[in-house]
N, C-alpha and C positions, 0 to 999 in steps of 0.2 A: 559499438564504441563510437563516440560521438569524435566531429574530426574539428580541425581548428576552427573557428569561428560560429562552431553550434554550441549552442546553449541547452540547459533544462528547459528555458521557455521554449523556443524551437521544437524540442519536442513534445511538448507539452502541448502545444500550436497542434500539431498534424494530429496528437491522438483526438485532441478533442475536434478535429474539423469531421476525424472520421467516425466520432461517436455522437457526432450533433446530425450527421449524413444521416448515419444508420435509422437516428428517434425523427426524423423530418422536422428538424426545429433549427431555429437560427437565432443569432447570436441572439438579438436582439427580443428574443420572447425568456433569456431567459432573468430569474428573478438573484439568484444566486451564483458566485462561481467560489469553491472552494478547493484549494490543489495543496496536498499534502508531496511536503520535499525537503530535504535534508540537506540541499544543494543548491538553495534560488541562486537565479543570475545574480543579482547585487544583495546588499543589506537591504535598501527599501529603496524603490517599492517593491512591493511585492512580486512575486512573480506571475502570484491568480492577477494582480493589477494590470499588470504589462499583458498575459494572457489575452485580459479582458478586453482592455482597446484591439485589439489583433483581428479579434475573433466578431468585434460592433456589437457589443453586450455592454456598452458604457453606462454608466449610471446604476446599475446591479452594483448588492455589494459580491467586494470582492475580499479575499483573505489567504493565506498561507496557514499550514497546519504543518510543525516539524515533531512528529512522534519518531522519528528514524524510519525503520522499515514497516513499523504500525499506521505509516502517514495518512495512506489512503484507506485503511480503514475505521479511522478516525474519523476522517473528514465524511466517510459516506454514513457513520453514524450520528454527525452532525447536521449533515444531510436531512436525513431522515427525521430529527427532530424537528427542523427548521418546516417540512413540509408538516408533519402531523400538529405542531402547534399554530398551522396557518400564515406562518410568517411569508413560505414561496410555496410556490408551486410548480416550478420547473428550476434545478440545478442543475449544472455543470460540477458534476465531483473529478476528480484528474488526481493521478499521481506520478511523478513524474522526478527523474536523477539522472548526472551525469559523476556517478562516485568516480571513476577514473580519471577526473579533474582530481581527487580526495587524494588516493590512493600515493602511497611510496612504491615506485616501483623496483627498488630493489629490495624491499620487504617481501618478500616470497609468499611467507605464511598467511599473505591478507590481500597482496593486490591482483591474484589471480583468481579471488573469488569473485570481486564485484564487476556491474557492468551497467550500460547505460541504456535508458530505458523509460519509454510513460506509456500511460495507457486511463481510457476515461470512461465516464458511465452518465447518463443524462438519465436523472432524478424527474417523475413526475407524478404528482398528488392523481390518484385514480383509487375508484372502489372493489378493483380487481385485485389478486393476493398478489403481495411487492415483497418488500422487505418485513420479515417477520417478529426477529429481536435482532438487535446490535448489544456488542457488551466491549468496555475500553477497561484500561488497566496500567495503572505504573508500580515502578517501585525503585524511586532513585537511591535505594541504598546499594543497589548494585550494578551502577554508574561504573566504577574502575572496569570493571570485566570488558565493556564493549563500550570504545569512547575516541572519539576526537579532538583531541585538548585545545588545538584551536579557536581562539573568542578573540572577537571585539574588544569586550573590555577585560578578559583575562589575557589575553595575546597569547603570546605561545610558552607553555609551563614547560621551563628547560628543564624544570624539576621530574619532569615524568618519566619514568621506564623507557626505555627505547626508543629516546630523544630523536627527532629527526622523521617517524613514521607517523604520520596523520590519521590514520585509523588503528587505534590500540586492542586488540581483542585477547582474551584468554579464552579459545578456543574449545579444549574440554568443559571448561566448565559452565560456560555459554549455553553447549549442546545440553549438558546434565539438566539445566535448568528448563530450557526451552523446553525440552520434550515433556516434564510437571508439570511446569505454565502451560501448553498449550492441551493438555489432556485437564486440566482443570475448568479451562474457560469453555471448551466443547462441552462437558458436563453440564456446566452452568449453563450454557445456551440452548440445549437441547431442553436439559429443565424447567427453563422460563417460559420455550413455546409449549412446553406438554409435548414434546416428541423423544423419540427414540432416534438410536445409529440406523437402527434399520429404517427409516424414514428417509434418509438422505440418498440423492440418486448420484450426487457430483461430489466431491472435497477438491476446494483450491484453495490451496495452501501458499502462503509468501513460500518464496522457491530462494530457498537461504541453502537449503543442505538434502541429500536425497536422504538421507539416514533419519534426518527429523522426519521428511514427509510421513515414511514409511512406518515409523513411531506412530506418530498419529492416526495410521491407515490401521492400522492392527489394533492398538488403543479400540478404534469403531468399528474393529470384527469389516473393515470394509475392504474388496478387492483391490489392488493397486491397478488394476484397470478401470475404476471406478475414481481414480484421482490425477485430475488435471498435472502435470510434470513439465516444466519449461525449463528447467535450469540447467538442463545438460547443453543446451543453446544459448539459454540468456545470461547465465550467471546469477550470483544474486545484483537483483536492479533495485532493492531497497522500495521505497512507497509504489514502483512501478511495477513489481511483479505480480501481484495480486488481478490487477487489472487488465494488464499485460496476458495473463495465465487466460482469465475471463475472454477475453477477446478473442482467442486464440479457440478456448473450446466452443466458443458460439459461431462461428466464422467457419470451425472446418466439421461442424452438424452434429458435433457430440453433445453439446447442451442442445437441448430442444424444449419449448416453450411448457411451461407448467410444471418442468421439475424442479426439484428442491434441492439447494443448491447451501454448502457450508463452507464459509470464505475466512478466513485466520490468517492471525501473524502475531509474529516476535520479533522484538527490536532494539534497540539500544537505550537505554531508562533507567532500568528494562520498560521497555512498554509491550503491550499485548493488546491485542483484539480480536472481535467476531462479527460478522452476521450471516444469519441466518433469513435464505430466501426464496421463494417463489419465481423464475425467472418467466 
């Protein structure tokens, strides 16, 4: 939980200082920064902007990507186009929230799920096996379910359900849905590369709900020891958990170099996403 005077950028700051350490690259070599948040510090700039100067990567473009908890796998699938159609060759992808700025705290039902969090990945164009397929997904017809009625130019809709609480969710039915949505898009991605469940050595899953992960793990005939689990620690951190989750198994020697790795989320849109990768 983030404490007075930290921002989304701030942390968005240290993951990426510790994800540009990790690739031996500095600000300054890279071509791209892309940070997926549903949280920036201000309306504009951005907050990959403010990032950017931070970190001396100035003159790259920079951008925000708000898919909710899809964010950062959004942006690493924009990533990935941006390298394979030659535009960079080195990104900074980052996702990164402080929902307990969001959050009603006397809302029970919502504000003891989320928490605050980033976590980053440095993108670089190579003939070695990277990213395999990415696949993205909306469908704002089912907006009401999971939503923050808070805007700029809508202000605040006194008209909404349970006036007064900043993150509105219908909880069953969220989970009903997610667990479809995310057994559909693992199909589809597997399908695209020509592989099978049993090709995958890792699943890291957005860490929203242990009941989804495990859906999903069984969905892929795959052991739950075989899938990344942050959330009994982190809560749900929205576009940081995915990366967060990532950092986490590469750091304490459970992912290790050349295995194949399936990264997913579900998020508020709904949005959804995948990739599939070579680590």
């Amino acid at each position: 939980m983030v404490v007075d005077g930290q921002t989304t950028g701030d942390l968005a700051f240290h993951a990426a200082t510790r994800a540009l350490d990790a690739a031996g690259v500095k600000g300054s070599g890279l071509d791209a920064i892309i940070l997926g948040t549903t949280t920036p510090d201000i309306v504009f700039p951005s907050t990959a902007c403010l990032l950017q100067h931070r970190i001396g990567a100035n003159g790259c473009a920079a951008f925000d990507v708000n898919a909710a908890c899809s964010g950062f796998m959004y942006a690493l699938g924009i990533a990935d186009q941006f390298i394979r159609g030659g535009q960079a060759k080195k990104i900074l992808v980052v996702g990164a929230e402080t929902l307990t700025r969001m959050v009603n705290w006397k809302e029970r039902s919502t504000c003891v799920l989320f928490g605050d969090g980033a976590g980053a990945v440095v993108l670089e164009a190579s003939n070695e096996p990277g990213i395999i397929v990415t696949r993205q997904h909306a469908d704002g017809a089912y907006a009401h379910l999971l939503r923050n009625p808070v805007g700029v130019s809508a202000g605040f809709r006194a008209d909404e359900p349970n006036y007064g609480s900043r993150i509105l969710m219908a909880g069953s039915e969220v989970f009903k849905i997610a667990v479809k949505t995310l057994n559909r898009v693992v199909e589809e991605t597997l399908d695209a590369a020509g592989m099978h469940a049993s090709d995958i050595d890792w699943l890291i899953p957005h860490q929203a709900n242990l009941r989804i992960i495990e859906a999903t793990a069984k969905r892929l005939k795959l052991s739950i020891e075989r899938v990344i689990i942050t959330v009994d620690r982190h809560g749900n951190t929205s576009s940081g958990s995915v990366p967060l989750a990532l950092d986490e198994a590469v750091r304490s020697g459970k992912v290790q170099r050349g295995q194949t790795l399936l990264l997913e989320a579900f998020g508020g849109g709904f949005t959804w996403a995948s990739a599939l990768l070579k680590y």
